[in-house]
Wavefront OBJ file of the C-alpha trace (Angstrom):
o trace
v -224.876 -41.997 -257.242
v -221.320 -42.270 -255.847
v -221.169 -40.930 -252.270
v -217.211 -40.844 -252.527
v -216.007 -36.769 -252.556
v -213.860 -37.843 -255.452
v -216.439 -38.821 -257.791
v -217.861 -35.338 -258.043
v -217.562 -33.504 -261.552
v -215.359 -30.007 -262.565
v -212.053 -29.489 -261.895
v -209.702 -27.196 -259.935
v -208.477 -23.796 -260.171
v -205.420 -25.550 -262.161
v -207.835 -27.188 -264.412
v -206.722 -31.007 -263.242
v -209.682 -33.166 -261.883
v -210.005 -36.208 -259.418
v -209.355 -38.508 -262.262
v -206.561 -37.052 -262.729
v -205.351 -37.152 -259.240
v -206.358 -40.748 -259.102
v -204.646 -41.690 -262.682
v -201.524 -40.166 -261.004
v -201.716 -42.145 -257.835
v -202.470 -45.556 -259.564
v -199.282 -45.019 -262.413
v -196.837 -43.802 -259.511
v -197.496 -45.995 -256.991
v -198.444 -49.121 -259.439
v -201.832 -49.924 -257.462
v -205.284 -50.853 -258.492
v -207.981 -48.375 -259.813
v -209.560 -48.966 -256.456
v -207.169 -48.586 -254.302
v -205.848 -45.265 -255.688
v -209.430 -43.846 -255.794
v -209.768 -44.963 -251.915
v -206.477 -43.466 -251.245
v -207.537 -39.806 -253.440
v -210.591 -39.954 -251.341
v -208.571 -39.832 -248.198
v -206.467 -37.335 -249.152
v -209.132 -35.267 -249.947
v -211.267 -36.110 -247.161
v -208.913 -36.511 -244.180
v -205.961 -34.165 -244.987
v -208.023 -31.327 -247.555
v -205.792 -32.057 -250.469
v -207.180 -30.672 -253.796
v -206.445 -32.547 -257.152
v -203.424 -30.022 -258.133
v -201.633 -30.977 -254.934
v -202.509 -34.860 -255.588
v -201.085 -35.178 -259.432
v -197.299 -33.355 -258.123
v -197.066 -35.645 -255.595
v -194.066 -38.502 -255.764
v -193.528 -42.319 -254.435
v -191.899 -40.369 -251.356
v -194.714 -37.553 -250.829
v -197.479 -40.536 -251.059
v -195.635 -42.146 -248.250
v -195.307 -38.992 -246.385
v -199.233 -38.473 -247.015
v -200.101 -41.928 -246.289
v -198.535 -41.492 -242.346
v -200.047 -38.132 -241.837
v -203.409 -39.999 -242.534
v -202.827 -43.006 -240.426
v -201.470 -40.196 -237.854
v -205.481 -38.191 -237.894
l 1 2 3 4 5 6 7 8 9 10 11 12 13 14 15 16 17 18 19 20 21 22 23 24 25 26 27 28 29 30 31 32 33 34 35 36 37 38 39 40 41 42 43 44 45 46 47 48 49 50 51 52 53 54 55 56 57 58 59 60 61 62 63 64 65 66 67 68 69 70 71 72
């Protein structure tokens, strides 16, 4: 059993799931499997994002994101 956040089952009040938010990140910002699931896992972890919030997100918003992590 996975002890990542991300791995756990169901979905949002918007119906998307964290496969979905880490499907988004890896086609946006062209990255491995891995590294988009480590980067959904912070996001959820360190800054409380849900997977709704995660799959609207653009090149410039994952940037934005990615500084208000290294900023915690």
């Amino acid at each position: 059993m996975s002890d990542r956040v991300t791995d756990q089952a169901g979905s949002d009040k918007f119906g998307y799931t964290w496969g979905d938010a880490r499907h988004h990140t890896q086609s946006t910002l062209n990255v491995s499997a891995e590294d988009a699931a480590t980067l959904v896992e912070d996001l959820a972890t360190v800054l409380g994002l849900e997977p709704y919030q995660i799959v609207q997100a653009t090149p410039t918003d994952f940037v934005d994101l990615k500084n208000r992590i290294a900023e915690q």
